[in-house]
C-alpha positions as CSV (number, residue, x, y, z in Angstrom):
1,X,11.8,4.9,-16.7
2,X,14.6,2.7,-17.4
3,X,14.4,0.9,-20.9
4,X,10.4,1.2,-20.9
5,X,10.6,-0.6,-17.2
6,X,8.4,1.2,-14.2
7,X,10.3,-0.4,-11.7
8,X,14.0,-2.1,-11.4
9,X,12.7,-4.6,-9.1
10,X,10.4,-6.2,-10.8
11,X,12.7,-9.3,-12.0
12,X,14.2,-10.2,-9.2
13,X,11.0,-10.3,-7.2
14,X,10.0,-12.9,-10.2
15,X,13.4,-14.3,-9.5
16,X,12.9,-14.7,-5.6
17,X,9.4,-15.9,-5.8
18,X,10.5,-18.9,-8.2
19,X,13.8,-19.6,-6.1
20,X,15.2,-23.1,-4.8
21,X,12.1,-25.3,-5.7
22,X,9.6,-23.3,-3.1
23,X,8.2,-21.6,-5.9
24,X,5.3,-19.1,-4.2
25,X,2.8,-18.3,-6.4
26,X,1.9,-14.7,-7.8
27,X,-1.5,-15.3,-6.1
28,X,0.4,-16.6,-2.7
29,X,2.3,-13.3,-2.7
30,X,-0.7,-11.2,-3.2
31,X,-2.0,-13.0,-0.4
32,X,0.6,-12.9,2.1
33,X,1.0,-8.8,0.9
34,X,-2.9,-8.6,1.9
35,X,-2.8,-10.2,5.1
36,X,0.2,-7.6,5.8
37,X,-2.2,-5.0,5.2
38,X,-0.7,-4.2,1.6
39,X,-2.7,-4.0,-1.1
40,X,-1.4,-6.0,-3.8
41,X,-3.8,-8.3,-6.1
42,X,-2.3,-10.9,-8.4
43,X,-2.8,-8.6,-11.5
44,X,-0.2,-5.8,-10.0
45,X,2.5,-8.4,-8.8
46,X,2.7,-9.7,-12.7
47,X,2.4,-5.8,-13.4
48,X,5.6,-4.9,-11.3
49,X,7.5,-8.4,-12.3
50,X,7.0,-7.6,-16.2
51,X,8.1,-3.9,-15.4
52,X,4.3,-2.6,-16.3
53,X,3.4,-0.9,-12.9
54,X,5.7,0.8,-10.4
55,X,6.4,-0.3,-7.2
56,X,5.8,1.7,-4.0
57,X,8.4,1.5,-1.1
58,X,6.2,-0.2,1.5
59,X,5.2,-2.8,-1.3
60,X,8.5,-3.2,-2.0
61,X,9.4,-4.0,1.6
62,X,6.3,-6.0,2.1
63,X,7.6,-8.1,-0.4
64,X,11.3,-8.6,0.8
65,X,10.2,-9.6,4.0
66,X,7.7,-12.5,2.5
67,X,10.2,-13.8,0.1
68,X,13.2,-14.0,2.6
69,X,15.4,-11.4,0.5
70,X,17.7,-8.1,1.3
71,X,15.3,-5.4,0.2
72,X,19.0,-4.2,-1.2
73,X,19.3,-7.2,-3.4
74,X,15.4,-6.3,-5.1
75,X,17.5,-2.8,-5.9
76,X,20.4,-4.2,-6.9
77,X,22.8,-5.9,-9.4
78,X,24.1,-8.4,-7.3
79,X,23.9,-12.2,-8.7
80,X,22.4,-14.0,-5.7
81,X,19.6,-12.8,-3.6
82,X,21.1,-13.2,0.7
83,X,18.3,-13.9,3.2
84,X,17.3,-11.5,5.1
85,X,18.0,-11.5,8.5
86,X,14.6,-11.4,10.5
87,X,14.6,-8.2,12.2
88,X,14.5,-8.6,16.6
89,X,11.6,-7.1,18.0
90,X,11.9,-3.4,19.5
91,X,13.2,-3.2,23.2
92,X,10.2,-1.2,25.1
93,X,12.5,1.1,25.3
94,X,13.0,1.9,21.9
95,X,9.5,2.1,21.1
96,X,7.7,5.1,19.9
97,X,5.2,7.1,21.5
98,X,1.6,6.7,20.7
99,X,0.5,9.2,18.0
100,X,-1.6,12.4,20.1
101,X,-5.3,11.5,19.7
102,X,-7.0,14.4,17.5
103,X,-9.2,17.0,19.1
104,X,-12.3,16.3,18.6
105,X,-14.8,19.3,16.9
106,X,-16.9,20.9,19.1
107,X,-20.8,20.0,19.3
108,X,-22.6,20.9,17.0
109,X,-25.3,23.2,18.0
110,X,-29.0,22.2,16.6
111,X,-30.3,25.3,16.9
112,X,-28.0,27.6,15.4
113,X,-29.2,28.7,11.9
114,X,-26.4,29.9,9.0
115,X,-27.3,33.2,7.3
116,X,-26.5,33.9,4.6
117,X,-26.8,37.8,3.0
């Protein structure tokens, strides 16, 4: 903990979210985190901006990419936050391989009894 803080970000995600008259509201934020698949209600964005609650990495990057910043400015002491750059989509080429699919467990068989002794 630095100074009582959970997080170092917390701030300048306040700071981004209120930027250049498009102010996005805590609950707009929780929103657009949700519909990423982030779970992030309005209570634990004002947690992480008042330094209350820590902030996970993929939260953290969720967040950079909705508010337009460098996820190194969130980290960072740098005055003003530079847009980020949205990232170009994968060639095929580059993309990874789809994850094995699990074996399955064998049948189970109905008519097997455990014994115990």
């Amino acid at each position: 903990m630095i100074n009582g803080m959970k997080n170092i970000s917390g701030r300048r995600i306040a700071s981004a979210r209120k930027r250049n008259n498009n102010w996005i509201t805590q609950q707009e934020l929780s929103d657009a985190a949700i519909a990423r698949g982030v779970q992030l209600d309005r209570a634990a964005v004002a947690k992480i901006e008042n330094g209350l609650r820590g902030v996970l990495d993929y939260e953290l990057l969720t967040i950079s990419e909705i508010l337009g910043v460098e996820l190194d400015w969130l980290l960072s002491e740098r005055a003003t936050p530079a847009a980020a750059e949205p990232a170009a989509p994968p060639h095929p080429d580059e993309l990874e391989e789809p994850a094995p699919s699990r074996p399955q467990p064998p049948a189970r068989d109905e008519n097997r009894a455990l014994i115990f002794l």
